[in-house]
PyMOL Python script that loads the backbone (N, CA, C, O; Angstrom):
from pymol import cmd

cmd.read_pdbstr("""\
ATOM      1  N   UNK A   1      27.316 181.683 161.244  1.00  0.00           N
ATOM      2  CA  UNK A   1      26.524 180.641 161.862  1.00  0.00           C
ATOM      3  C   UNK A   1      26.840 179.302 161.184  1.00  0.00           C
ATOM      4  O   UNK A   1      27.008 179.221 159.967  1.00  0.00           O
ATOM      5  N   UNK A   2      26.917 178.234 162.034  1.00  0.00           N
ATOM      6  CA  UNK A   2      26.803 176.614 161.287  1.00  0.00           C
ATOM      7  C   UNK A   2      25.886 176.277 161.258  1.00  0.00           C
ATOM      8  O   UNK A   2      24.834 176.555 161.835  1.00  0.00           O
ATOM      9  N   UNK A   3      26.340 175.274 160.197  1.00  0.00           N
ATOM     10  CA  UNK A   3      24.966 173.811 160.449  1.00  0.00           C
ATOM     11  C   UNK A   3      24.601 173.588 160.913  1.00  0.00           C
ATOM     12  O   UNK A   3      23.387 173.693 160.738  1.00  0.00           O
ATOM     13  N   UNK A   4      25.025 173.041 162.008  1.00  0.00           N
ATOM     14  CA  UNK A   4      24.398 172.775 163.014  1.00  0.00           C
ATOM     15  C   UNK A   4      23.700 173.549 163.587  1.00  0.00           C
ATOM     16  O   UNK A   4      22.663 173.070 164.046  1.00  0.00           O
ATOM     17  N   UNK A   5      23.992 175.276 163.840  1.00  0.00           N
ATOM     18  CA  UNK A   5      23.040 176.251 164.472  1.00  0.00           C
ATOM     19  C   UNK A   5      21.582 175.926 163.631  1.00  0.00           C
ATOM     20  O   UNK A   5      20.548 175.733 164.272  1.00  0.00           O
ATOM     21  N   UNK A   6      21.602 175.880 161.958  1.00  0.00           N
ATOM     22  CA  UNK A   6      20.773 175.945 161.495  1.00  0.00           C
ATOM     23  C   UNK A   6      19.596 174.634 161.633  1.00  0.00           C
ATOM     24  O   UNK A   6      18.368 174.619 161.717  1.00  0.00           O
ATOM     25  N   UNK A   7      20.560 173.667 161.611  1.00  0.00           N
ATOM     26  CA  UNK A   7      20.091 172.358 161.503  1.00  0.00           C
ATOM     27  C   UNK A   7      18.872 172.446 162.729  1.00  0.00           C
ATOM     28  O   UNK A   7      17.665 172.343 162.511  1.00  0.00           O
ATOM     29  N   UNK A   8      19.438 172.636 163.908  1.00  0.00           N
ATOM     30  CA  UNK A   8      18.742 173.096 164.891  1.00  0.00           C
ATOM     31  C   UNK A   8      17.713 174.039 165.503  1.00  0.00           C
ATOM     32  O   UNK A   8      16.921 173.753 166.401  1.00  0.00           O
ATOM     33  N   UNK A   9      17.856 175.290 164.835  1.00  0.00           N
ATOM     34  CA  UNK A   9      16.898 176.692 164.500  1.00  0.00           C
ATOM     35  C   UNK A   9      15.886 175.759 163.811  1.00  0.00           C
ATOM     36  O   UNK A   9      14.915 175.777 164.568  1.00  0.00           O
ATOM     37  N   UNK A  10      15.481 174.596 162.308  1.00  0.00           N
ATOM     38  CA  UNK A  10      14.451 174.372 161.940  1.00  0.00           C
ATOM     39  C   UNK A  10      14.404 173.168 162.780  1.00  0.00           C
ATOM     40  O   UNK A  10      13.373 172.700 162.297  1.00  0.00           O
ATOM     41  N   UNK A  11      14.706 172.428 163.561  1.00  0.00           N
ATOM     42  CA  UNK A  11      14.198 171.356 164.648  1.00  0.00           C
ATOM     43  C   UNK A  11      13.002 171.644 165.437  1.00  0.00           C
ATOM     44  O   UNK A  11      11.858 171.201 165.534  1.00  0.00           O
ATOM     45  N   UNK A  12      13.914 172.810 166.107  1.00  0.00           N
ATOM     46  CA  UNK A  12      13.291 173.598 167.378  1.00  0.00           C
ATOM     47  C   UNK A  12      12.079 174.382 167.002  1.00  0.00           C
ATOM     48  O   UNK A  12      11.349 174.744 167.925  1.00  0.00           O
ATOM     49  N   UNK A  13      11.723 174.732 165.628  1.00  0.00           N
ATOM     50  CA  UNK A  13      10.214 175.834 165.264  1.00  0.00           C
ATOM     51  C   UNK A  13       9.718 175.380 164.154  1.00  0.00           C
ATOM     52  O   UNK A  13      10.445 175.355 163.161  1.00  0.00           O
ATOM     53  N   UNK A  14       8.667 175.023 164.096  1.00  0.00           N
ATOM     54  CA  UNK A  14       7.926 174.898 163.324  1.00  0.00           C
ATOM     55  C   UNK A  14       8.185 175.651 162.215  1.00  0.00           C
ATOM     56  O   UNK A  14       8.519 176.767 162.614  1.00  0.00           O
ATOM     57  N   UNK A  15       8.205 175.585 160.605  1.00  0.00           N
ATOM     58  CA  UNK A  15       8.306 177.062 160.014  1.00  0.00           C
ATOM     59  C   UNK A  15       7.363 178.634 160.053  1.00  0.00           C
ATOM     60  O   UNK A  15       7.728 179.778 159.782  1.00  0.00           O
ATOM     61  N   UNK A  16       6.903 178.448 160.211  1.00  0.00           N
ATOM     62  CA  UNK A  16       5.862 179.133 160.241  1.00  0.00           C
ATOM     63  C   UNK A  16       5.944 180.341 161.349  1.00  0.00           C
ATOM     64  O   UNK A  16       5.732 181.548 161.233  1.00  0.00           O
ATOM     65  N   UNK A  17       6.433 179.340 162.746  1.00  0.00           N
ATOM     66  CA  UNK A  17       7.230 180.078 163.890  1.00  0.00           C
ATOM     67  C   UNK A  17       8.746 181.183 163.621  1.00  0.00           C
ATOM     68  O   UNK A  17       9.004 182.084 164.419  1.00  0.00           O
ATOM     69  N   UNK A  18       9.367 180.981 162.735  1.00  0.00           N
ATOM     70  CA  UNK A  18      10.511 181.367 162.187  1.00  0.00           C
ATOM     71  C   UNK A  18      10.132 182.776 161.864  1.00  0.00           C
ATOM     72  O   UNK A  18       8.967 182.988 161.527  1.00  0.00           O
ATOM     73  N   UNK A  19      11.086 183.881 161.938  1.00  0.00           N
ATOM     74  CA  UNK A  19      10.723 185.112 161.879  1.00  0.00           C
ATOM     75  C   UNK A  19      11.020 185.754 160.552  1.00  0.00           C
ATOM     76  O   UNK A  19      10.795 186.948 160.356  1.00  0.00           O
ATOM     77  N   UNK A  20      11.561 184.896 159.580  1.00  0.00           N
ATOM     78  CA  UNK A  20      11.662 185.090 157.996  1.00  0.00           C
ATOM     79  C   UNK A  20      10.443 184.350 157.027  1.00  0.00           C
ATOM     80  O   UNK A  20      10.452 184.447 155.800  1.00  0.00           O
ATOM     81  N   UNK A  21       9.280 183.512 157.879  1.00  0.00           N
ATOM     82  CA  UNK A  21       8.340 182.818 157.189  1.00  0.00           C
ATOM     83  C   UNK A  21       7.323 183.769 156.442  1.00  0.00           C
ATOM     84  O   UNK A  21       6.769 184.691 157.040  1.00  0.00           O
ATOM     85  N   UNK A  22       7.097 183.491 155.063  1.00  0.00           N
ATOM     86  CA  UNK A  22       6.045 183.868 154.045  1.00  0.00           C
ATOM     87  C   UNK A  22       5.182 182.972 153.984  1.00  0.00           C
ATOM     88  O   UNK A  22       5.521 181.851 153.606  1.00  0.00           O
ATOM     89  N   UNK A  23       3.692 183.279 154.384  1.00  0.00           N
ATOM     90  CA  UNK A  23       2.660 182.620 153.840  1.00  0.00           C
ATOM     91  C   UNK A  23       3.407 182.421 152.102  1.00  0.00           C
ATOM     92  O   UNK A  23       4.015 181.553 151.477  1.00  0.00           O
ATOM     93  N   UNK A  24       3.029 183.455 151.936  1.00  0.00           N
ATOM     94  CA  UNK A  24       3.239 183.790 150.188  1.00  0.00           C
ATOM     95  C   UNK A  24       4.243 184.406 149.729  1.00  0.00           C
ATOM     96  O   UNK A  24       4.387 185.608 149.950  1.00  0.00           O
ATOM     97  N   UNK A  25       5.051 183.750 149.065  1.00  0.00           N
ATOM     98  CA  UNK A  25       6.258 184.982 148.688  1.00  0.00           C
ATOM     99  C   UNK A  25       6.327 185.936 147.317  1.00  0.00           C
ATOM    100  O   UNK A  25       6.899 186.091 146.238  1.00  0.00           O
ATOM    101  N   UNK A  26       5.362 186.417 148.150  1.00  0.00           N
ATOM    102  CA  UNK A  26       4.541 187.608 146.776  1.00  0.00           C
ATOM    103  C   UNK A  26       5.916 188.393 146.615  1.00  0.00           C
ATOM    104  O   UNK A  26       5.981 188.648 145.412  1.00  0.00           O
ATOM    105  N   UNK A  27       6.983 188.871 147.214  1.00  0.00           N
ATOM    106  CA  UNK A  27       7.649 190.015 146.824  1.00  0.00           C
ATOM    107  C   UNK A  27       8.868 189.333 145.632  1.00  0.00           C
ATOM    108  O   UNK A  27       9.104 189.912 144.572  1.00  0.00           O
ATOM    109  N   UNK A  28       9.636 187.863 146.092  1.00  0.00           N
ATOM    110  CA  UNK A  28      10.131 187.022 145.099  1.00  0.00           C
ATOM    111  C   UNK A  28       9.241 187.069 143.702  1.00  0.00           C
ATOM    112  O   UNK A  28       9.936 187.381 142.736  1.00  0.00           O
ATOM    113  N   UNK A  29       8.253 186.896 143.484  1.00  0.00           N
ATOM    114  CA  UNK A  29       7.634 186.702 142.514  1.00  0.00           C
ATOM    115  C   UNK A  29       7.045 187.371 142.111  1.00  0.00           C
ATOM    116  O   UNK A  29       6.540 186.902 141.091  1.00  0.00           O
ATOM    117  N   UNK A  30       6.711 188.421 142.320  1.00  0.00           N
ATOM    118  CA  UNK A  30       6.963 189.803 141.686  1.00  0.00           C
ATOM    119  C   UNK A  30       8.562 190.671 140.917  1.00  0.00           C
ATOM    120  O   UNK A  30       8.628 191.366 139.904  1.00  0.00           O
ATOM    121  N   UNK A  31       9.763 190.224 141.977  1.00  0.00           N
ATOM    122  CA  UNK A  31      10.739 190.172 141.339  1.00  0.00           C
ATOM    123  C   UNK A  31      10.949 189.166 140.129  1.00  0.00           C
ATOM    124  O   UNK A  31      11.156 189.721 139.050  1.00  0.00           O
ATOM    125  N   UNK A  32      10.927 187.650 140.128  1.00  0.00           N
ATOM    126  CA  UNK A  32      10.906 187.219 139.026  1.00  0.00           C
ATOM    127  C   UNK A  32      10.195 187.361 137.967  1.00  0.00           C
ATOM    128  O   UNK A  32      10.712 187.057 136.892  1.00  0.00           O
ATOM    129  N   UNK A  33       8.826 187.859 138.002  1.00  0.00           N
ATOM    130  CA  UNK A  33       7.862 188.436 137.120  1.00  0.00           C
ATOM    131  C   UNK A  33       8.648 189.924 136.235  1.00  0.00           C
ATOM    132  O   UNK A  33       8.600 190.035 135.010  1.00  0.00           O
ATOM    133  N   UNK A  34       9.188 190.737 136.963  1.00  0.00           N
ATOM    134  CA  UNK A  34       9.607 191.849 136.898  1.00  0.00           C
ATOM    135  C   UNK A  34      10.864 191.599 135.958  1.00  0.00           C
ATOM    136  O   UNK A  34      11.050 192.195 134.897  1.00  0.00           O
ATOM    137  N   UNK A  35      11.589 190.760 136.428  1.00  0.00           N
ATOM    138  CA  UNK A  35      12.789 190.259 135.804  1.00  0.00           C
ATOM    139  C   UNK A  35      12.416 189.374 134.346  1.00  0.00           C
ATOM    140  O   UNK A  35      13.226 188.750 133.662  1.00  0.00           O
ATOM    141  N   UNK A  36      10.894 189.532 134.095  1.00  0.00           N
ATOM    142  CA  UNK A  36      10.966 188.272 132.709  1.00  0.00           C
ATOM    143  C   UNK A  36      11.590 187.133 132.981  1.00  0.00           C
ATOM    144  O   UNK A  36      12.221 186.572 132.085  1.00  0.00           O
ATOM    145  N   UNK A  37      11.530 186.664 134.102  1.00  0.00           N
ATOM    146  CA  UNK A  37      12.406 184.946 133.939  1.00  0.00           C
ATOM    147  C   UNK A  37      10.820 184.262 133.422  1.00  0.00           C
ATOM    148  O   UNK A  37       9.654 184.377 133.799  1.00  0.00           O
ATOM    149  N   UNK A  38      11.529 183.530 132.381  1.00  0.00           N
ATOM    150  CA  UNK A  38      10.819 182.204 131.719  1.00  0.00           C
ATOM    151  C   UNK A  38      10.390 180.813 132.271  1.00  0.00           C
ATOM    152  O   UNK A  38      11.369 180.085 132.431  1.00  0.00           O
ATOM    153  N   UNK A  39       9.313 180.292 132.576  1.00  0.00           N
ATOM    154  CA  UNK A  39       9.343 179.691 132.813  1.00  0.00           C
ATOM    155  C   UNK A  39      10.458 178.123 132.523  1.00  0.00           C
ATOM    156  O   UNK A  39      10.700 177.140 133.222  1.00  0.00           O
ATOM    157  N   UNK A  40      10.783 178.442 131.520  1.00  0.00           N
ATOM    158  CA  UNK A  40      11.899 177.607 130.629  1.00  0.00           C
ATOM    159  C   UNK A  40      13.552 178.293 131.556  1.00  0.00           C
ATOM    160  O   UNK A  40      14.704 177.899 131.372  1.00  0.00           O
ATOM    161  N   UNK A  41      13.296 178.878 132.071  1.00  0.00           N
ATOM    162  CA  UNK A  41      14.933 179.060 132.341  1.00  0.00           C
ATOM    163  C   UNK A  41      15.410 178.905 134.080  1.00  0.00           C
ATOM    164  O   UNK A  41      14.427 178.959 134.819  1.00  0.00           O
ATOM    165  N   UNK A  42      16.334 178.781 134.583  1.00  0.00           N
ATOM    166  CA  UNK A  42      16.774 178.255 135.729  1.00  0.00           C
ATOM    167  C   UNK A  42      16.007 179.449 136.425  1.00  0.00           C
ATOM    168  O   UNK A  42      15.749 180.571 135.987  1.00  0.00           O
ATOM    169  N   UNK A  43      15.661 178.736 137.911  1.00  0.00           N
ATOM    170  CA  UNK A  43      15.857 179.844 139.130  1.00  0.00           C
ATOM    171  C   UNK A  43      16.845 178.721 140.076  1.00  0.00           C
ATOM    172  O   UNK A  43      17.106 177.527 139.929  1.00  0.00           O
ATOM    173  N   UNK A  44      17.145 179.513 140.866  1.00  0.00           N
ATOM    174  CA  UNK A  44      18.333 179.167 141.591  1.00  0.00           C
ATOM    175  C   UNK A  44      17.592 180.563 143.420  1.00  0.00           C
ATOM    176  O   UNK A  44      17.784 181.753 143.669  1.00  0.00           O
ATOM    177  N   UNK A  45      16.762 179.375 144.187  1.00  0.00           N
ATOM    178  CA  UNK A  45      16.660 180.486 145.440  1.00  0.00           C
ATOM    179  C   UNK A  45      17.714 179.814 146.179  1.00  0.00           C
ATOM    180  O   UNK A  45      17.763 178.602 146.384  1.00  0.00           O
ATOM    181  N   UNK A  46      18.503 180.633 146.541  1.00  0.00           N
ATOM    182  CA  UNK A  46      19.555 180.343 147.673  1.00  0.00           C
ATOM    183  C   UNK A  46      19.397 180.706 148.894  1.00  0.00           C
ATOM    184  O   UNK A  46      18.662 181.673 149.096  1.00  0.00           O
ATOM    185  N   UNK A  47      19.892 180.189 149.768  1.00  0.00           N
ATOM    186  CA  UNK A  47      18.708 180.125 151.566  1.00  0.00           C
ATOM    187  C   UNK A  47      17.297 179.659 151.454  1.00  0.00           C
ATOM    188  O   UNK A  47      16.443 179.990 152.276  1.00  0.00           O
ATOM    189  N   UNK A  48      17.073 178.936 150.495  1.00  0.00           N
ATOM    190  CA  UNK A  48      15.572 178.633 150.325  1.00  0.00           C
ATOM    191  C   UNK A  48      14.614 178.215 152.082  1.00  0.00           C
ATOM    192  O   UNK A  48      13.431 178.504 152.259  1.00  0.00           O
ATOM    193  N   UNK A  49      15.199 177.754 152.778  1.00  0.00           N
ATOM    194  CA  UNK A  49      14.554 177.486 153.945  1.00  0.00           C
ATOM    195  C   UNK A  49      13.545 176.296 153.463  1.00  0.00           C
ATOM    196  O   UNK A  49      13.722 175.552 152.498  1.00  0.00           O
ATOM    197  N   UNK A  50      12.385 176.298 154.420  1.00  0.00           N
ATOM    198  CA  UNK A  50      11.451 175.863 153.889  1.00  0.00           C
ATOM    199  C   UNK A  50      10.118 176.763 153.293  1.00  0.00           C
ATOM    200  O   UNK A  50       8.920 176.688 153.566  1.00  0.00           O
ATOM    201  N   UNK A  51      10.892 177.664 152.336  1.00  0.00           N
ATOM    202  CA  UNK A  51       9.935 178.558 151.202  1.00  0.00           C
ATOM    203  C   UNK A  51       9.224 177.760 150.878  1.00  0.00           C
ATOM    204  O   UNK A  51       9.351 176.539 150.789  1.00  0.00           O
ATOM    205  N   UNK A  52       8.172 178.629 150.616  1.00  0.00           N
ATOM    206  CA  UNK A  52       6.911 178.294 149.475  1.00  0.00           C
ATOM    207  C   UNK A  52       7.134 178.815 148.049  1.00  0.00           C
ATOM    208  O   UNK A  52       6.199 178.806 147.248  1.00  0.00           O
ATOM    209  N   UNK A  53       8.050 179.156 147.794  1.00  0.00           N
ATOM    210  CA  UNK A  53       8.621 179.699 146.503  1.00  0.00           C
ATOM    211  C   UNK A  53       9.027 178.851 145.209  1.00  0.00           C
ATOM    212  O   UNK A  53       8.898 179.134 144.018  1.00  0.00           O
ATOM    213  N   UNK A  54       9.642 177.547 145.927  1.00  0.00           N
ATOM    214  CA  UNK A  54       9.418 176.116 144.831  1.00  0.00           C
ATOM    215  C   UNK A  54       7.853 176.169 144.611  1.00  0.00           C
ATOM    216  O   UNK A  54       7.252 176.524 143.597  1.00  0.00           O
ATOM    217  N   UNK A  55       7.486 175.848 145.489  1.00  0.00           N
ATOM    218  CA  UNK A  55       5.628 175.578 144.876  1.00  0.00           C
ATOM    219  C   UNK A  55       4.854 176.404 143.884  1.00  0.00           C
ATOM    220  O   UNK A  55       4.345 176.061 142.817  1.00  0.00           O
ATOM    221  N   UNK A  56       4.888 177.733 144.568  1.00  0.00           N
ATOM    222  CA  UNK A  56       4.101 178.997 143.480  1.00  0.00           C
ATOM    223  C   UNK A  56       4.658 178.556 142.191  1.00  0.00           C
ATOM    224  O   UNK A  56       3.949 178.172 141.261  1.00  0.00           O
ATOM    225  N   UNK A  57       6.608 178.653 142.135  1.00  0.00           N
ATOM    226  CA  UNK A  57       7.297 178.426 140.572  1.00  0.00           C
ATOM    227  C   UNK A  57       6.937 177.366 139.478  1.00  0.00           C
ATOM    228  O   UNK A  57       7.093 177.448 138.259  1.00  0.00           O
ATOM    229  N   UNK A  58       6.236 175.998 140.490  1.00  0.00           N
ATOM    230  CA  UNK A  58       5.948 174.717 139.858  1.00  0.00           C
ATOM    231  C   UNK A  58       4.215 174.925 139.483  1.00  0.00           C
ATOM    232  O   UNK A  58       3.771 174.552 138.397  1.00  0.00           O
ATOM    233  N   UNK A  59       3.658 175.333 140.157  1.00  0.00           N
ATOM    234  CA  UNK A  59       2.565 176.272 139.901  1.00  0.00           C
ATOM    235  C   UNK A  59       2.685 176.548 138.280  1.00  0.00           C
ATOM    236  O   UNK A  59       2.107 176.106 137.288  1.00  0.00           O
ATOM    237  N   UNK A  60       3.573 177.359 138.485  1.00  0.00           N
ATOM    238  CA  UNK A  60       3.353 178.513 137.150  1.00  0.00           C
ATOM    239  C   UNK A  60       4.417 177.660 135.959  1.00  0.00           C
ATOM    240  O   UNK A  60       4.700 178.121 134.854  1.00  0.00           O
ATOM    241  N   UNK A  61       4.687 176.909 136.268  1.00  0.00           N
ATOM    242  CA  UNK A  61       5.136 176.081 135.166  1.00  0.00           C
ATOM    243  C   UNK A  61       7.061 176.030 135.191  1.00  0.00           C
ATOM    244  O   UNK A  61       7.711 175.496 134.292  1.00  0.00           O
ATOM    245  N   UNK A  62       7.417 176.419 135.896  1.00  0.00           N
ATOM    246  CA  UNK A  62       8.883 176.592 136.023  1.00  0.00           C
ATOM    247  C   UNK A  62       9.304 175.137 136.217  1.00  0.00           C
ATOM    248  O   UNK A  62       8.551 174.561 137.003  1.00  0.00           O
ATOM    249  N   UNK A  63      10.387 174.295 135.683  1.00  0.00           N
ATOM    250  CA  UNK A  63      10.744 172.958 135.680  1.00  0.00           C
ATOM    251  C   UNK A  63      12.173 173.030 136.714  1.00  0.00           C
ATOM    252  O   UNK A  63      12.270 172.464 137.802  1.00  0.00           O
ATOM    253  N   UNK A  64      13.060 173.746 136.158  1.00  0.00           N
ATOM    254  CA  UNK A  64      14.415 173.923 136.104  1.00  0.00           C
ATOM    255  C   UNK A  64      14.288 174.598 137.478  1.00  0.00           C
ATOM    256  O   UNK A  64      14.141 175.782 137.176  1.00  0.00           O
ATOM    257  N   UNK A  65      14.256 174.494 139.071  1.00  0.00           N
ATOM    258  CA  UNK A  65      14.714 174.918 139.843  1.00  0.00           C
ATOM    259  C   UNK A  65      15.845 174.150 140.894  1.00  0.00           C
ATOM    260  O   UNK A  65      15.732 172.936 141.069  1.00  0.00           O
ATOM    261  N   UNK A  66      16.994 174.957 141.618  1.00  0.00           N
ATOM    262  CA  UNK A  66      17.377 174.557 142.320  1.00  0.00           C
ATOM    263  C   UNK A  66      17.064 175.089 143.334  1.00  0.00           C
ATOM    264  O   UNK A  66      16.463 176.162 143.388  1.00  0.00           O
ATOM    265  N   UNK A  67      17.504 174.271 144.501  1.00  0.00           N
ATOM    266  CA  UNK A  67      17.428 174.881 145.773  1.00  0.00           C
ATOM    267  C   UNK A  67      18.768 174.956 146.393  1.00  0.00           C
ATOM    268  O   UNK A  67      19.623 174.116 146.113  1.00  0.00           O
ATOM    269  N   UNK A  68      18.993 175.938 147.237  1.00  0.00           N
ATOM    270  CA  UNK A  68      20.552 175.524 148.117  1.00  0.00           C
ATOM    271  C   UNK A  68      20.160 176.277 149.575  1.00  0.00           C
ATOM    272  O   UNK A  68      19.595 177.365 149.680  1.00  0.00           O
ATOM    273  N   UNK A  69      20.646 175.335 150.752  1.00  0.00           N
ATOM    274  CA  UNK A  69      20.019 176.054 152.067  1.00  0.00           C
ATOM    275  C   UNK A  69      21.134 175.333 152.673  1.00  0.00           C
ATOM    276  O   UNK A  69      21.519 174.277 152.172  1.00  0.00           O
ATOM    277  N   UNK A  70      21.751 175.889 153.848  1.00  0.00           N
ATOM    278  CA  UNK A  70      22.958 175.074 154.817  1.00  0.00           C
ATOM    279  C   UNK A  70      22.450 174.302 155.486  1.00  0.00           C
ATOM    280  O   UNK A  70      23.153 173.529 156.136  1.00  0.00           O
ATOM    281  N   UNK A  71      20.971 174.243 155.561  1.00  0.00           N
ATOM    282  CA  UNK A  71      20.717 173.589 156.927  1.00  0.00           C
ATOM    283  C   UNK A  71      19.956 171.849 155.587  1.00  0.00           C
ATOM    284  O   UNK A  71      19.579 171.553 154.453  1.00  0.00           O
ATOM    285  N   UNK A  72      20.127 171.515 156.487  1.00  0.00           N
ATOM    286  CA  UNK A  72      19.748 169.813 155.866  1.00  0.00           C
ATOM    287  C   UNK A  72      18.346 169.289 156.139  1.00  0.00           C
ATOM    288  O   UNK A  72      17.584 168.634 155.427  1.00  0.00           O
ATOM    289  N   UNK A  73      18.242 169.699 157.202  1.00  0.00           N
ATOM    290  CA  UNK A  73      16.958 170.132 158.196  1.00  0.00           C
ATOM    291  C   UNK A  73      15.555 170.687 156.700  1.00  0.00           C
ATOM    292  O   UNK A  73      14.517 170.198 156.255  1.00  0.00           O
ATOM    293  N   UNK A  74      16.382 171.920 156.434  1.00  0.00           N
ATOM    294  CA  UNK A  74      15.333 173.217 156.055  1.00  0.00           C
ATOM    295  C   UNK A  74      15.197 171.960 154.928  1.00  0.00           C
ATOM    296  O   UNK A  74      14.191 171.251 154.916  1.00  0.00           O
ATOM    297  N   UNK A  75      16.253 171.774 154.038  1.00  0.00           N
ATOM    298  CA  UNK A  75      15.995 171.046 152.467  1.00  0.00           C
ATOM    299  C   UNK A  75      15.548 169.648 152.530  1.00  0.00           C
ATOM    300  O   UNK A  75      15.571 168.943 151.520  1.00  0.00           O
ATOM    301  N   UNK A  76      15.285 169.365 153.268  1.00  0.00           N
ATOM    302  CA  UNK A  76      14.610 167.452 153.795  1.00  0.00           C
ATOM    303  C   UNK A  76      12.982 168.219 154.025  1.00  0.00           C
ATOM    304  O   UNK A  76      12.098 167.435 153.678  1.00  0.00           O
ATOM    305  N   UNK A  77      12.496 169.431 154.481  1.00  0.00           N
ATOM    306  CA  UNK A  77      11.441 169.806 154.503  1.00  0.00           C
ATOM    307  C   UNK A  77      10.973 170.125 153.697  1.00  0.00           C
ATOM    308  O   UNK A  77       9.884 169.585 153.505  1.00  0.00           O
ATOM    309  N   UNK A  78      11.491 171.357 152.508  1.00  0.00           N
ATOM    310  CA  UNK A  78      11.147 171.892 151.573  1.00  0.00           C
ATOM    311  C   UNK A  78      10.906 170.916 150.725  1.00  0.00           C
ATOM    312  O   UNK A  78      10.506 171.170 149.589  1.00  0.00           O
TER     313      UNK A  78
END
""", "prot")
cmd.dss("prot")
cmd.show_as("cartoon", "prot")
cmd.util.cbc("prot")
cmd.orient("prot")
């Protein structure tokens, strides 16, 4: 898929409408919990979309995140 497909997929739906949307992304953060990541050390979500997964992390004190998503769309939202 391109950019543009994507760019367009978050134009066209609201997130929420999107069939990969988490209120909560309890199962990520349970994995990072699980995994001992530090608040002190990188996360890196890749396809971030427009997750709620930056927020909970900044929440809990995490500084060091990146994001990476193809669509320009999703990361101008997030």
């Amino acid at each position: 898929m391109t950019r543009e497909h994507w760019d367009a997929t978050y134009e066209a739906k609201a997130y929420e409408e999107t069939g990969w949307f988490e209120a909560e992304p309890t199962v990520s953060l349970e994995l990072i919990e699980e995994c001992r990541v530090a608040p002190s050390e990188a996360v890196v979500d890749v396809g971030c979309g427009e997750s709620f997964l930056v927020d909970r992390l900044l929440e809990r004190g995490f500084k060091s995140l990146v994001l990476a998503d193809i669509s320009q769309v999703a990361l101008d939202e997030v």
